[in-house]
N, C-alpha and C positions, 0 to 999 in steps of 0.2 A: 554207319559211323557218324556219331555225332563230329559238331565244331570243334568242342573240349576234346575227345581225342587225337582229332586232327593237329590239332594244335599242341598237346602232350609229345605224340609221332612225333611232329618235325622238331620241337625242341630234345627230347630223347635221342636222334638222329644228329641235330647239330652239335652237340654234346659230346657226341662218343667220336664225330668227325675231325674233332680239333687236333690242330698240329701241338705235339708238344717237342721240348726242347732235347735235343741225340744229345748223346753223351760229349761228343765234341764242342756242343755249343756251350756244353756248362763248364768245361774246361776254359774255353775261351773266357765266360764269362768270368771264373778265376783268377784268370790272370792279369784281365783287367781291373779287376776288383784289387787283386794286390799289388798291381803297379799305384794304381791309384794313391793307396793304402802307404807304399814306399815315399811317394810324393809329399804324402801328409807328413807323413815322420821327418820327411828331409825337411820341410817347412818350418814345422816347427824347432826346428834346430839352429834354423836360420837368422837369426838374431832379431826378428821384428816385433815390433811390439806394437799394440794398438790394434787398432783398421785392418794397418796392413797386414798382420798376423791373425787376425780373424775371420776377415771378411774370405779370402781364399781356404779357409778351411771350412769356411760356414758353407760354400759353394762344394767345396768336394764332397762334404758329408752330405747335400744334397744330391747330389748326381749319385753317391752311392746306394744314397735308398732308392731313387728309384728306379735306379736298376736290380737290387735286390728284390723290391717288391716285384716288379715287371717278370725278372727272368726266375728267380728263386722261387718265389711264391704262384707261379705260374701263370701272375693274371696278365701278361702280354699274351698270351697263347691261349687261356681258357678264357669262357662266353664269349663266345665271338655273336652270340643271338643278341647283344646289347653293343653292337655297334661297335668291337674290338675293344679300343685300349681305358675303356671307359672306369674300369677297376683302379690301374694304374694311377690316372689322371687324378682319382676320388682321392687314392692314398698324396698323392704330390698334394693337393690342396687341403688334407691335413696337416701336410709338415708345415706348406706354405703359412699358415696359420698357428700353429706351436713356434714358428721361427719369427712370425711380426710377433706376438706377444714376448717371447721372451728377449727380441731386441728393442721392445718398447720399455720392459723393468731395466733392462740394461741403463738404456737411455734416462733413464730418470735416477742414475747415480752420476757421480763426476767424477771424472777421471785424469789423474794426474799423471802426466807421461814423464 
């Protein structure tokens, strides 16, 4: 057996080893997703305006991706040959990146409260 198999083997192995998510944990994950989700709706109902009415939503809707991407899209749970949550982390530091730019256009309008 060459290196290259050996190394094929154990990634084929760690692959089919991984934990995925029972049926209970995507309920859970549901409900937290639409508690959340009930949060946002109640906020924005909330009379605020500006900052205050953004910035908290700009935050939930963060925590929601990445828990969708984490738990829904499986990547807290699969590859774990690349060090676990390292999928996850990639997706959070694309939003983190979509979210400076489009608060930086924001920024460069003026806003009258």
């Amino acid at each position: 057996m060459t290196d290259t198999d050996a190394l094929h083997n154990d990634l084929h192995d760690d692959l089919h080893d991984v934990h995925h998510p029972t049926e209970n944990q995507y309920w859970g994950v549901f409900v937290l997703l639409a508690v959340v989700t009930a949060v946002e709706v109640a906020w924005s109902y909330g009379g605020f305006y500006g900052p205050l009415l953004v910035l908290p939503l700009v935050g939930m809707m963060i925590f929601k991706f990445l828990f969708v991407a984490g738990a829904f899209m499986h990547l807290y749970f699969d590859l774990k040959i690349i060090h676990g949550k390292w999928f996850t982390w990639t997706f959070g530091a694309g939003l983190g990146l979509a979210l400076s730019v489009f608060l930086i256009v924001i920024a460069t309008f003026q806003f009258q409260v």
